[in-house]
Structures are given as C-alpha cells and as structure tokens.
Residue, then its C-alpha position, 0 to 999 in steps of 0.5 A: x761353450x766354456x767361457x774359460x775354451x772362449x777366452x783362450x781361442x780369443x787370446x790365441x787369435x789376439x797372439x796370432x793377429x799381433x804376430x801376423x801384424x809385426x811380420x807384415x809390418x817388417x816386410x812394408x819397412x824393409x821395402x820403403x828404403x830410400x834408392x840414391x840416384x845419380x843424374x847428370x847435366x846434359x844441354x840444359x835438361x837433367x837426365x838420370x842414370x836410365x836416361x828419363x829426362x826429370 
C-alpha cells in the first residue's frame, strides 16, 4: 500500500477519534452538574425534599 494512502487514513482516523473525543467529553461535563437540595429540620432527624432521611 501507499505510505502517503497510509498517513492520510492515519491522520483521518486521528481527526475523527479527537472529535468523537471532545463530544463525549461534552456530554460526561454537561451531566455532572451540581443538584441543590432543600432539607429541612424535622424532630431532631434531617429529611430532604423526598422525605429520605440524611
């Protein structure tokens, strides 16, 4: 095979893999922000919102 055909699959892929990269990198970022979660003071015992105790 060519070696200038083998550089340019290589680079494609390269450019491909940094893409495929940064988009799945977006995704994981924009999924880990921060929830805020009001509790409240209930006999001694700190509940959330949903009523789990904490």
């Amino acid at each position: 095979m060519d070696t200038h055909l083998m550089i340019g699959i290589a680079v494609m892929m390269g450019l491909i893999g940094i893409a495929a990269s940064r988009d799945l990198l977006r995704m994981r970022r924009a999924q880990l922000q921060p929830v805020s979660l009001r509790a409240q003071r209930i006999d001694g015992a700190v509940r959330d919102t949903r009523g789990d105790l904490r």
